[in-house]
C-alpha positions in Angstrom: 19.2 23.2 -28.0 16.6 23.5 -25.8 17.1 20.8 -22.3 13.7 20.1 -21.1 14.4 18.7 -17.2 12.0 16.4 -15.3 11.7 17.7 -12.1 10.1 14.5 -10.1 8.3 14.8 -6.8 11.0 13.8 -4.2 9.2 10.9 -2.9 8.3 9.6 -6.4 12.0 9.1 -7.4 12.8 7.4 -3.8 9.7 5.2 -4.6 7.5 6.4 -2.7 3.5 5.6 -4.2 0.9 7.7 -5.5 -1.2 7.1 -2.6 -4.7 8.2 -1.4 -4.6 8.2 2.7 -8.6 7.7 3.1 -8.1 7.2 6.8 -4.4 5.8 7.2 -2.7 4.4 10.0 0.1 2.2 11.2 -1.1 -1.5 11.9 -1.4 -2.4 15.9 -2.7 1.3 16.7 -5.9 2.7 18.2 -7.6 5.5 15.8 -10.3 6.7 14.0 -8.2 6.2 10.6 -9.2 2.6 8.9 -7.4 2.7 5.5 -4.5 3.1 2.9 -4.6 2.7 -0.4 -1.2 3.0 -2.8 -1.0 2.9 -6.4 2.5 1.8 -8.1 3.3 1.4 -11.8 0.5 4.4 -12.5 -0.8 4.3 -16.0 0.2 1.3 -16.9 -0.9 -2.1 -18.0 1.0 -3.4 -14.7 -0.7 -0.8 -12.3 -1.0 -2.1 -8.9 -3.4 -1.5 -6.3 -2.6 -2.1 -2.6 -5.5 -1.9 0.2 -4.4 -1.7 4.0 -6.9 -2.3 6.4 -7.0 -1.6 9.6 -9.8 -2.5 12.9 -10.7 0.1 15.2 -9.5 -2.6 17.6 -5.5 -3.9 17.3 -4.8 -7.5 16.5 -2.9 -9.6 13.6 -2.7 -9.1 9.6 -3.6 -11.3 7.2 -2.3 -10.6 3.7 -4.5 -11.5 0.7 -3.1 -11.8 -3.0 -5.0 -11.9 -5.5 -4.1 -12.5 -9.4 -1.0 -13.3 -9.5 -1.5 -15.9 -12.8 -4.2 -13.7 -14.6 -6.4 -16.9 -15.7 -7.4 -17.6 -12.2 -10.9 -14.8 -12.0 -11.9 -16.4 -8.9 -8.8 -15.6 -7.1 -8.8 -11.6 -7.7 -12.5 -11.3 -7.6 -12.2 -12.6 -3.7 -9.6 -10.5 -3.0 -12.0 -7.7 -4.5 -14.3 -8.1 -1.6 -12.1 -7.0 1.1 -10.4 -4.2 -0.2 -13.4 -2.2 1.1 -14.6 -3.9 4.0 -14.7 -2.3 7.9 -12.8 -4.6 10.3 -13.7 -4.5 14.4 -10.2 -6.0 15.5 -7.1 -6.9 13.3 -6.1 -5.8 9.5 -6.3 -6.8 6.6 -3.3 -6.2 3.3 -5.2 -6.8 0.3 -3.6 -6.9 -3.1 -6.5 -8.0 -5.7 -4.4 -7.9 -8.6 -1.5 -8.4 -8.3 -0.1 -9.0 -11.8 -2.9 -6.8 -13.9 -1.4 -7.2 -17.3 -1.7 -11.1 -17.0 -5.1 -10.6 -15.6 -5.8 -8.2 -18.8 -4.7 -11.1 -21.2 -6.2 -14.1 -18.8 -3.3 -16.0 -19.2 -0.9 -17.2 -16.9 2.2 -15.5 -17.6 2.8 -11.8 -17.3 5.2 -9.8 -19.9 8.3 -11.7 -18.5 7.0 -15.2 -17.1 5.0 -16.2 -14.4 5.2 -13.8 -11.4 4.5 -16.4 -8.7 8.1 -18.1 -9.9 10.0 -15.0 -9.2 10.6 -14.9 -5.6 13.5 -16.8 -5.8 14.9 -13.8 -7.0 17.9 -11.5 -5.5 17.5 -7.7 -5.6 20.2 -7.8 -8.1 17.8 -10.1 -11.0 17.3 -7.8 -13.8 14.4 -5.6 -13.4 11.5 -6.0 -15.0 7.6 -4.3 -13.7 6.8 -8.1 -12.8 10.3 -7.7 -10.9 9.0 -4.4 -9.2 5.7 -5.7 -7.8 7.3 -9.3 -7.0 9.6 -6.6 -4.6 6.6 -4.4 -3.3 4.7 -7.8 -2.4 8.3 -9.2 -0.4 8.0 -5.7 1.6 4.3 -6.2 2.4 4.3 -10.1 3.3 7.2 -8.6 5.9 4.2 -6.6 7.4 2.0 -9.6 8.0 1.4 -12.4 10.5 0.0 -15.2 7.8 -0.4 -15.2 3.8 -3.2 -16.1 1.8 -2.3 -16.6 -1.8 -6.0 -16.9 -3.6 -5.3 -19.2 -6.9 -7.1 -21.7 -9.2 -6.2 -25.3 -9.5 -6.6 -28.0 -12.2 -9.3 -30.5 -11.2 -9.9 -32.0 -7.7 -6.7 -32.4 -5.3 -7.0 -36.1 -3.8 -3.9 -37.8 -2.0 -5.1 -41.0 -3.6 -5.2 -41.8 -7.4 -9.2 -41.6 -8.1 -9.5 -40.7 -11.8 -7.4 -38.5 -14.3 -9.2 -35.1 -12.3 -9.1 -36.7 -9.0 -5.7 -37.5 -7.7 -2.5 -36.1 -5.8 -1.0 -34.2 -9.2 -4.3 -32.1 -8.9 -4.6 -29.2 -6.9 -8.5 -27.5 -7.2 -10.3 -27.8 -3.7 -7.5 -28.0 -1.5 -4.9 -25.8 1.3 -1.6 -25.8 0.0 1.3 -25.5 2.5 5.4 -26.1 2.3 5.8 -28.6 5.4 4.1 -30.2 8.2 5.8 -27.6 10.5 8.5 -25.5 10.1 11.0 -24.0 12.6 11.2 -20.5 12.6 14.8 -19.4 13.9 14.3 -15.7 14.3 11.8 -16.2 17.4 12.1 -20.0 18.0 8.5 -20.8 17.1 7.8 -23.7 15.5 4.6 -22.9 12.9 2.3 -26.0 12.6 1.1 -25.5 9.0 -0.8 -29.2 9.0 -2.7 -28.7 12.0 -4.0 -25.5 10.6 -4.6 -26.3 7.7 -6.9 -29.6 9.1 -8.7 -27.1 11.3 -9.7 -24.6 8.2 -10.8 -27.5 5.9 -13.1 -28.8 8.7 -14.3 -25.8 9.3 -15.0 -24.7 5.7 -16.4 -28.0 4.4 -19.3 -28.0 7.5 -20.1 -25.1 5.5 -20.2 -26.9 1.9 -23.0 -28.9 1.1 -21.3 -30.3 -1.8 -19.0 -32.7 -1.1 -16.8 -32.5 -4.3 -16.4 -28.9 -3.7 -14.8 -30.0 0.1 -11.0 -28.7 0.7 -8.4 -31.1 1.5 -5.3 -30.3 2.9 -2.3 -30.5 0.5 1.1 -30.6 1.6 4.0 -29.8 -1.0 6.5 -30.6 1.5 8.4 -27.8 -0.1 11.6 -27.9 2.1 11.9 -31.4 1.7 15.6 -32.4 -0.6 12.8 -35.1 -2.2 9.8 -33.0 -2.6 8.0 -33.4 -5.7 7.3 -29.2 -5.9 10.6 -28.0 -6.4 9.6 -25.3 -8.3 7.1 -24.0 -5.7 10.5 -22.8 -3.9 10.2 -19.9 -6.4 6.8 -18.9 -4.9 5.4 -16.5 -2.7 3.9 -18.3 0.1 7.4 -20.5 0.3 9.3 -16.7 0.9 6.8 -15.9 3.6 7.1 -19.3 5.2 11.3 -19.6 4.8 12.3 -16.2 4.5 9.4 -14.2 7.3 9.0 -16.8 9.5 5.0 -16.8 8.3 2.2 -18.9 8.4 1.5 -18.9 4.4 -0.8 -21.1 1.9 -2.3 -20.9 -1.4 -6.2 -21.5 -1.3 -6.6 -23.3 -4.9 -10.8 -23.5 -6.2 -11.0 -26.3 -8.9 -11.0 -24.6 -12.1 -13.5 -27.2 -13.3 -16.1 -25.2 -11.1 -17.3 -23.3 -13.9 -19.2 -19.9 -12.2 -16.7 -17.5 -10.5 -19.8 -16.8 -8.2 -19.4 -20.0 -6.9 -15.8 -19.8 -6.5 -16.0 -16.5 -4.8 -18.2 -18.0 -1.9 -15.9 -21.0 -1.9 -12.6 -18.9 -1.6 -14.6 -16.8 0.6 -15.3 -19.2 3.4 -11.7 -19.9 3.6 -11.2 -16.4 3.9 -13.1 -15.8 6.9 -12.3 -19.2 8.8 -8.8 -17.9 8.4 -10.0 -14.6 9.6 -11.9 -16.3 12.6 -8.9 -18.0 13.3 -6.8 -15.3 13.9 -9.8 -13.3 15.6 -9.9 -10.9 12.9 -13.5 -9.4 13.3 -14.9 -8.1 10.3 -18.2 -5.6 10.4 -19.2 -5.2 7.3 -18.0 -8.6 4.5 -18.4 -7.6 0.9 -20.9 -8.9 -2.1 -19.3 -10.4 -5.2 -21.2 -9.2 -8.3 -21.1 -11.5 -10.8 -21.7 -9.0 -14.2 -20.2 -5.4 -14.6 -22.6 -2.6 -15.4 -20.5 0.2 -17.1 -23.1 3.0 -16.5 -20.4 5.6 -18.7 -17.0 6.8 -19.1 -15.5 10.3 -18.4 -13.8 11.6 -21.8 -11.9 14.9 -21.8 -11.4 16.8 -25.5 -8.7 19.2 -25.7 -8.3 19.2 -22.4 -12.1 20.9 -21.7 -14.4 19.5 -18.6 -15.1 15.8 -19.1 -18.3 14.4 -21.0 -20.2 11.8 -19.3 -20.5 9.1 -22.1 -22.7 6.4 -21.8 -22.4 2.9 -23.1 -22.9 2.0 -25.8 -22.8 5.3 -27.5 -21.3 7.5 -30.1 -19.3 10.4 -29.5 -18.4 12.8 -32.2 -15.3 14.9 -32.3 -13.4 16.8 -35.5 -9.9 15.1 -37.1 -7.3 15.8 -34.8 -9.5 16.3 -31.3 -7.4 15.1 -28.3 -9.7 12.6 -26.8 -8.3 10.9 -23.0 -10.7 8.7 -21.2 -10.6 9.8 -17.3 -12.3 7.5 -15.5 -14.7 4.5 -15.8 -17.8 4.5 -14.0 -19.6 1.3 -12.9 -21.1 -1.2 -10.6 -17.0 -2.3 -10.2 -14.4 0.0 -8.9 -11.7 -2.3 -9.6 -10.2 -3.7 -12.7 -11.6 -1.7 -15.4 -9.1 -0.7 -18.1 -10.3 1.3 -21.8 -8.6 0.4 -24.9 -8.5 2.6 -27.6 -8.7 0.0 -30.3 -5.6 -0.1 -32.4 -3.9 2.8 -31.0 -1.7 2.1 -27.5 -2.2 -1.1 -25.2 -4.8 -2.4 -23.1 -4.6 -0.2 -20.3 -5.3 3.4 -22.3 -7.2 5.0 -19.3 -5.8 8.3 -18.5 -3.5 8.7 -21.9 -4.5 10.9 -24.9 -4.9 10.2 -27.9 -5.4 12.7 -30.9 -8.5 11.1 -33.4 -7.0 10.6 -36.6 -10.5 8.0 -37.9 -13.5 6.6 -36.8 -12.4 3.9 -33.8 -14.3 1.9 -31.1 -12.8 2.4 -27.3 -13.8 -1.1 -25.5 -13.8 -0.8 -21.2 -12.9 -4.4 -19.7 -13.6 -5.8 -16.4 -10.4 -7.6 -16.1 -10.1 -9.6 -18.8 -14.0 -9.5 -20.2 -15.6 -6.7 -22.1 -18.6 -4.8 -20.3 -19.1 -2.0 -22.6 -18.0 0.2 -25.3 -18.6 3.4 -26.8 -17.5 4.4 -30.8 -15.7 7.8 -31.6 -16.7 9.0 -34.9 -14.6 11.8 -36.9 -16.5 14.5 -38.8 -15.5 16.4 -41.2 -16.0 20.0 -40.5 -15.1 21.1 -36.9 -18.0 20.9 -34.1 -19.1 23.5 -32.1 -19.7 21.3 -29.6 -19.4 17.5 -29.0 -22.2 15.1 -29.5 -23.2 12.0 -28.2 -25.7 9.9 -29.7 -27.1 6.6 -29.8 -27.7 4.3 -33.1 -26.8 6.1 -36.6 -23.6 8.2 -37.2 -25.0 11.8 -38.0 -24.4 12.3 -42.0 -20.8 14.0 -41.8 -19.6 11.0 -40.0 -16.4 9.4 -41.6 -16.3 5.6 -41.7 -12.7 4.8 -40.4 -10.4 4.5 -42.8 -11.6 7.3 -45.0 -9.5 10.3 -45.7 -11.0 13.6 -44.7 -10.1 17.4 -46.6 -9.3 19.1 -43.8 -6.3 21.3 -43.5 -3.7 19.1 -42.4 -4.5 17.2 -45.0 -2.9 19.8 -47.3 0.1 19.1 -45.8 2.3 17.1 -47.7 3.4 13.2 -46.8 6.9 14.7 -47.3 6.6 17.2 -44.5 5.7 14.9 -42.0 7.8 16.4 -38.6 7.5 14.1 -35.1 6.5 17.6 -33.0 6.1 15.6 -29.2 7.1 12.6 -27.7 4.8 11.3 -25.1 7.2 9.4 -22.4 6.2 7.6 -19.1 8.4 8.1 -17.0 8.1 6.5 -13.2 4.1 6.6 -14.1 4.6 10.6 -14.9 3.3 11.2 -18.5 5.3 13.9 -20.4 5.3 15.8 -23.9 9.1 16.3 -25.2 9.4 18.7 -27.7 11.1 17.6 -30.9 14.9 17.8 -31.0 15.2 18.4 -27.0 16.8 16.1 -24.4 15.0 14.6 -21.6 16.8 13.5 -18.2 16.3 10.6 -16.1 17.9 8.5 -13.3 19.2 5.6 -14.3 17.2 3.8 -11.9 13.9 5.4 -13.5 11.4 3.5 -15.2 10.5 4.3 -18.8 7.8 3.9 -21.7 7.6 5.2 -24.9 3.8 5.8 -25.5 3.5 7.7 -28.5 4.8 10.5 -31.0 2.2 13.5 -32.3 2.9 14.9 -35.4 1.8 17.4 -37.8 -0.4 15.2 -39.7 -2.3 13.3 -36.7 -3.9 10.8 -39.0 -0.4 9.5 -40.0 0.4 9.8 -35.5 0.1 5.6 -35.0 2.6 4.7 -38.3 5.4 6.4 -36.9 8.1 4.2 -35.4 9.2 5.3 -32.1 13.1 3.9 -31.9 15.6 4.3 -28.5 18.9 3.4 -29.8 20.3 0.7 -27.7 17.0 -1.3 -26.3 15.9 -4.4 -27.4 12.2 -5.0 -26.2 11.5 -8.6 -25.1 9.6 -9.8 -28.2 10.4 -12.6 -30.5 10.9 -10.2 -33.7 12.4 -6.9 -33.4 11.1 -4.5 -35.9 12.9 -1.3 -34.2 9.4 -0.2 -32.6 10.0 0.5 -28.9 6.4 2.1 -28.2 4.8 0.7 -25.0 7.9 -1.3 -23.3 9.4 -1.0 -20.0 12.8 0.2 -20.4 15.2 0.4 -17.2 18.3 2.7 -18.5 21.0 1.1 -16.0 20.2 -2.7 -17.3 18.2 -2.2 -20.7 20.7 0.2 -22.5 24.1 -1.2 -24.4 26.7 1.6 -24.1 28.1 1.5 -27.6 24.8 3.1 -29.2 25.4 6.5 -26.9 26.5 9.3 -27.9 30.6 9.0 -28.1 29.8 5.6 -26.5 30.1 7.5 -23.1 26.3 5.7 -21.7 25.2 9.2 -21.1 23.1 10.3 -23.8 21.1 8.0 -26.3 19.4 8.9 -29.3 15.8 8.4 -30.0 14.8 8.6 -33.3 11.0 8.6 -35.2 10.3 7.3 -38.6 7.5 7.0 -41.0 8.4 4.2 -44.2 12.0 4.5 -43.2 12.6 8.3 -43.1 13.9 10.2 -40.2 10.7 12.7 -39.1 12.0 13.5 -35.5 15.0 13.1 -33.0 15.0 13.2 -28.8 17.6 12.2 -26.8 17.2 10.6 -23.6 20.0 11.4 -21.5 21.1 9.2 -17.8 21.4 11.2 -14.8 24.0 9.5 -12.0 
């Protein structure tokens, strides 16, 4: 047998980021470089973006998070604004999404509960990718001088009982802090949370000529035996305030406040007051866009030069093309994720896909659709790929039609599982059939597909790593596009000789073994 090793950059497997240094340098420093921007969890639905800012001029760092409960838009689409700005004096951390596949959904909850819960955790909790960013985020809040937490709130936070949106179990329009003030023992500073919080909101709601859109301070009283917010001891800004020693809220826009533009500008005066107040000095402040343009998509075929694809188009490749969209262009940088529909998740960008039928790839801004192009199968090979607009050409196959072509000769009975297509630490990676793959135990990995000889017959196959068991309600034996953590996620007794060292991963199509891999766990 064949071994097929992964030979991982060195910093990637001491987690170390993809990162792009644009102009990069350490906070507090004098220099020409102004920002950093690091990627984690790379092609996945989980994919996190991280934006470090820095003025030409020294001073403090605010961090901003952004979408960390996916159904709260105006939250990440302020944090958006400031991944690109220039600053004078002081920096900036921004994390716009933080918890992308909740965002994807616009729900709440992320794969494994609700991300701003989780910071309660020890590094010894079981991992999870919600686990991993919760973690990244503890590292970054260590880095800054005050938190901002951009959310969404029901209704309109009042400390007196006004009507069933009006009242003190509410929280939209209102400055959410932990305790009146707050000892830190490290430097022997006391923070005054209240008093800053009093000064924003006056500030901010000179600014608001609406007075039900005004901010009201909102103390959880968090530390307090009695408080009525326990569970808020599980958040983030409650680890930056007891755990750094940090000036930390949550900045909560009524959810009953129906355009985002408007929340953006509300969350956005916040922003800035909190900026003034710690004389960070921006130059440039960005624009929130209310609708996403998608102008086209970069698709590779076969692994040729990219096609520029417009919207709402039709691109036409033969049964069996390799088709991987590239990039996304638009009037958004941020947020955009293709789905090829029916075949992988909802983040497909960069993973390829060999065309089997006639499918639709949608591109969504978050969690809205903004564009979309169809892929239509032909019968006979192409020369070259087409694009058009309207109609499918005549030799277009409606999807779900069989097509002669010569795969198609091959029997159903011959049907062989040739590649496996693994994630591994955001690396994607083709095993050959019947060859052994090795990881660390501390890698992350995802099972994203199997090729086979007949590719039409590619997304039936079930994709099986003996001794997981994903986190859904029914397990049908399909492990294809789950997180799996070998050192937690793996029960000994289905290795090989039950030593934990090598486990089996076995393909099937109606119940029929087509293909077997073995992943095996590196010390």
């Amino acid at each position: 047998m064949n071994i097929l090793r992964i030979a991982l950059h060195v910093l990637i497997c001491c987690g170390v980021p993809l990162c792009w240094v644009l102009q990069g340098t350490a906070f507090g420093k004098t220099s020409s470089h102004r920002s950093l921007h690091d990627v984690y969890l790379a092609n996945t639905e989980h994919e996190l973006h991280i934006y470090r800012i820095y003025g030409k001029e020294p001073g403090k760092t605010i961090m901003l998070i952004g979408g960390i409960q996916g159904d709260e838009p105006g939250g990440y689409l302020t944090a958006d604004l400031y991944a690109d700005i220039n600053l004078k004096r002081g920096n900036l951390i921004v994390v716009p999404r933080a918890n992308f596949y909740s965002i994807l959904l616009n729900q709440r909850n992320g794969m494994t509960g609700d991300m701003n819960r989780k910071f309660a955790e020890n590094d010894n909790a079981e991992r999870s990718m919600e686990q991993e960013i919760v973690s990244i985020l503890k590292g970054l809040i260590g880095e800054a001088d005050c938190l901002l937490n951009l959310h969404e709130g029901s209704g309109f936070y009042n400390p007196e009982w006004k009507n069933e949106q009006e009242n003190p179990d509410r929280f939209g329009q209102s400055i959410i802090y932990d305790a009146k003030s707050f000892y830190v023992e490290k430097n022997r500073q006391v923070l005054d949370l209240e008093s800053l919080a009093t000064r924003i909101t006056e500030r901010v709601n000179g600014q608001i000529a609406n007075t039900r859109h005004h901010f009201r301070p909102n103390n959880h009283d968090t530390v307090a035996n009695d408080t009525r917010h326990a569970e808020q001891r599980k958040s983030a800004t409650y680890y930056a305030l007891t755990q750094e020693g940090i000036p930390a809220f949550g900045i909560e826009t009524s959810k009953s406040i129906r355009s985002n533009a408007e929340k953006v500008g509300l969350q956005k005066l916040v922003v800035n007051t909190f900026m003034e107040e710690l004389e960070i000095i921006p130059e440039t402040p960005g624009l929130h866009i209310e609708n996403t343009t998608l102008k086209y998509i970069l698709v590779r075929i076969n692994g040729g030069l990219p096609y520029a694809v417009p919207n709402e188009t039709t691109l036409h490749v033969a049964l069996g093309d390799e088709v991987v969209v590239t990039d996304i262009i638009a009037n958004y940088d941020r947020g955009l994720a293709a789905d090829f529909l029916g075949m992988g998740s909802r983040n497909d960008t960069n993973l390829p896909f060999r065309i089997a039928q006639s499918t639709k790839v949608v591109i969504r801004k978050d969690a809205e659709t903004c564009g979309w192009i169809d892929i239509a199968v032909t019968e006979t090979a192409m020369t070259k790929t087409a694009v058009t607009t309207g109609k499918q050409p005549p030799n277009a196959v409606p999807a779900g039609t069989e097509i002669p072509a010569k795969e198609n000769q091959i029997p159903v009975s011959d049907l062989k599982a040739e590649q496996l297509i693994l994630n591994i630490d955001g690396e994607l990676l083709f095993v050959p059939e019947g060859e052994e793959i090795i990881v660390a135990r501390d890698m992350m990995v995802i099972i994203k597909g199997v090729r086979s000889n007949i590719s039409r017959l590619d997304n039936d196959i079930v994709v099986n790593l003996k001794g997981f068991a994903p986190p859904k309600a029914e397990n049908d034996g399909n492990d294809l596009n789950f997180p799996i953590y070998p050192a937690q996620d793996l029960w000994v007794r289905y290795s090989e000789n039950k030593e934990g060292i090598r486990y089996p991963i076995i393909t099937t199509y109606n119940d029929r073994e087509i293909g077997k891999y073995w992943l095996k766990l590196q010390n």
